[in-house]
N, C-alpha and C positions, 0 to 999 in steps of 0.2 A: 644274395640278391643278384639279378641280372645287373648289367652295365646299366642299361638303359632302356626304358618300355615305352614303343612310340606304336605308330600306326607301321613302321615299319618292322614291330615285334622287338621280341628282350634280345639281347647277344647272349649267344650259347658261349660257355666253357669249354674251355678245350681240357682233356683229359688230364692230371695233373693228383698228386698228394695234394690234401687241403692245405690252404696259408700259401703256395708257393705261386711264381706268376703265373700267368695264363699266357703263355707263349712259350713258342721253342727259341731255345738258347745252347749257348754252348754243353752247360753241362745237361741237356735235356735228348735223351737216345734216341737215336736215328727210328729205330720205330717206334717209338712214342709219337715222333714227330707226323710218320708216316700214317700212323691211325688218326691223327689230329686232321692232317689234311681228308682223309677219306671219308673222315663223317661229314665235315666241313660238303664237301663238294655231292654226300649222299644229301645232306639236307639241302646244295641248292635246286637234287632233281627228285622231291619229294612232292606231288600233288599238292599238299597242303600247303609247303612253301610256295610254290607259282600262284597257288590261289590267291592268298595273302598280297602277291606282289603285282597282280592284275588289279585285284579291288582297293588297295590302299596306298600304291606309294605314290608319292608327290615328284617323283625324279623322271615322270614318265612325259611329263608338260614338251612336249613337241620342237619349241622355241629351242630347249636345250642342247638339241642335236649338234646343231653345227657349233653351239659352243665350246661344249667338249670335246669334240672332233678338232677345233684350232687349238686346245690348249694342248691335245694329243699331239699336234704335228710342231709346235712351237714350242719345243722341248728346253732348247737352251734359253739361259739366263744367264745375266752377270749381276752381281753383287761389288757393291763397298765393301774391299781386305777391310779397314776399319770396324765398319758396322758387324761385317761377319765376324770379328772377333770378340765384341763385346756379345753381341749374340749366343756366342759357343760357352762365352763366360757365364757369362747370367743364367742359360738356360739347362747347360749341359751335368750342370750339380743336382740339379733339379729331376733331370728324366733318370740318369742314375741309378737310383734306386728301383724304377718302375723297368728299364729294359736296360739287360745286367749285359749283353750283347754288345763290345763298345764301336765296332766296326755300322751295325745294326743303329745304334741310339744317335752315333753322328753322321748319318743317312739321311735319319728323319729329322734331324735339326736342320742340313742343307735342305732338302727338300720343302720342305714347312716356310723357311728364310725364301726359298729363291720362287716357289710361288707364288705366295703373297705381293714379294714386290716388282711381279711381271711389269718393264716397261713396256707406257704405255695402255695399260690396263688399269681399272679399281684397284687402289690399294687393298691390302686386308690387312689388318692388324695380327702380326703373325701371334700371338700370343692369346686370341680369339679363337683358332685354328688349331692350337695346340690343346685350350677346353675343351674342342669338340672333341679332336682325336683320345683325349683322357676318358668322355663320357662313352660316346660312342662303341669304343673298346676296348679302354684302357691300355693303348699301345699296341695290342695284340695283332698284326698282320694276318695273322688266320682267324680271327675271332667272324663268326655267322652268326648271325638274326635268325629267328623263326621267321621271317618273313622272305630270308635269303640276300638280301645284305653283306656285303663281303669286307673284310679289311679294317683298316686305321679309318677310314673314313664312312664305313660302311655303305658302297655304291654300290647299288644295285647291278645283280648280273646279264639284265639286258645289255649295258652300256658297251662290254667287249662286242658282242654280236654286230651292233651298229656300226662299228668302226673299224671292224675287220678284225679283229683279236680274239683270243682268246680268253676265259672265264678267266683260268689259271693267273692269267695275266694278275688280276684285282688285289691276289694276296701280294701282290710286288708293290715295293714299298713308292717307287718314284710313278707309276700310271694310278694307285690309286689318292695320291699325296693328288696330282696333277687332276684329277677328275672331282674329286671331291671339293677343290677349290674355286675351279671352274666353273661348278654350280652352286658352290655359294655366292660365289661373284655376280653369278648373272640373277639369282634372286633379290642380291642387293640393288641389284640396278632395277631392276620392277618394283623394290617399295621402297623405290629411294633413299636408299641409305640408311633403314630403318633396319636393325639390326636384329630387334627381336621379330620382328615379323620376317624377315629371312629367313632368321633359325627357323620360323613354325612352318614356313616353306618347305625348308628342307628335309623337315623330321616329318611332314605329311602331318602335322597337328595344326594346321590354321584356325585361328577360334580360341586355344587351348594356351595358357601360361606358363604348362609346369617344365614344358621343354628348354625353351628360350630360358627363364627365369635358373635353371638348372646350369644352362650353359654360362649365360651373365655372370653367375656367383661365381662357378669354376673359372672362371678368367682372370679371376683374383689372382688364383696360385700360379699363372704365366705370363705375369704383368710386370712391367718393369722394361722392354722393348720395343713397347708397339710404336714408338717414334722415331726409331732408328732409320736415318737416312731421310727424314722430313723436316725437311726447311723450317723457323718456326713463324715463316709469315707466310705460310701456307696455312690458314686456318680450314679446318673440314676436309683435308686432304684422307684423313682417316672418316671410316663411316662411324657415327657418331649412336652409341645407343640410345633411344626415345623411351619413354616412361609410356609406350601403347598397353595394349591387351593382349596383344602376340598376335 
């Protein structure tokens, strides 16, 4: 089965013996890797993919622009040594097994950590963040949508164009970690903190449960952090999930 079937389409497999992951990693040959990016970037200039990503994705809402645009130029973050260590603890037994890459697997754990708690900005529950990136790709950096969808977060490939960068760029783990967030952030802030209508924001399924409800449940498996570095008489400081319709 695909990662995930949205309006934004299933995520394609990268080439790969069955059972083993869907990513390139140390023991995975340089051209293997290299055929994985090529189809990757044949399917985001494929007609049928740009079709898909004119008529249905939700990422294209206008508003966005200059949000991803400031989380692109507001790179740096500092975190709690504390919290970052409980964090690596809890979390990093966990992805482990999913990206065997250990230079790679604690990239995306600072990265995932250090946007979420952008001062100054909506929190996210970084452990929220980490369902997505399980659903959406299953960790894979190069994993692509039929809709054309790139990365760990799967952002669509306008968003380089807008900002002056490159497509390329998307399969990088810290600009698509930083863009992905950025617009979950900013849909939370449109439905107020409502968490499953975010997600149906974000996956272009507004209306639709199966998305959000898929994320919710996978949150399970990356739960145990999301209070890290939150005062506890800060109540609602995290965005709170509602029992909506999505």
């Amino acid at each position: 089965m695909p990662w995930t079937q949205s309006a934004r389409g299933s995520v394609s497999r990268a080439p790969g013996p069955p059972g083993e992951r869907r990513r390139a990693n140390g023991a995975t040959s340089l051209g293997t890797r290299a055929t994985a990016l090529l189809l990757a970037f044949q399917a985001l200039l494929t007609p049928g993919a740009l079709a898909a990503v004119e008529a249905a994705d939700a990422q294209r809402d206008p508003a966005l622009k200059a949000v991803v645009a400031k989380a692109i130029t507001e790179a740096r973050c500092f975190i709690d040594r504390n919290d970052s260590a409980v964090w690596y603890t809890l979390m990093e037994p966990r992805l482990r097994p999913i990206v065997q890459d250990r230079s790679e697997r604690m990239e995306i754990l600072r990265l995932v950590y250090c946007e979420t708690q952008r001062a100054g900005e909506l929190r996210l529950p970084p452990g929220l963040v980490m369902a997505m990136i399980d659903v959406e790709s299953r960790f894979n950096r190069y994993a692509v949508s039929s809709a054309g969808a790139v990365g760990l977060m799967q952002v669509m490939p306008f968003w380089p164009e807008q900002l002056g960068m490159r497509r390329y760029e998307l399969i990088h783990i810290d600009a698509n970690i930083r863009m992905g967030c950025a617009i979950l952030r900013h849909y939370l802030g449109v439905e107020r903190k409502d968490v499953r209508k975010a997600l149906a924001r974000y996956n272009g399924s507004i209306g639709h449960r199966d998305y959000p409800d898929l994320i919710v449940t996978r949150w399970t498996r990356w739960n145990g952090a999301d209070d890290l570095g939150l005062p506890a008489s800060i109540p609602g400081a995290h965005p709170v999930v509602k029992s909506t319709g999505g």
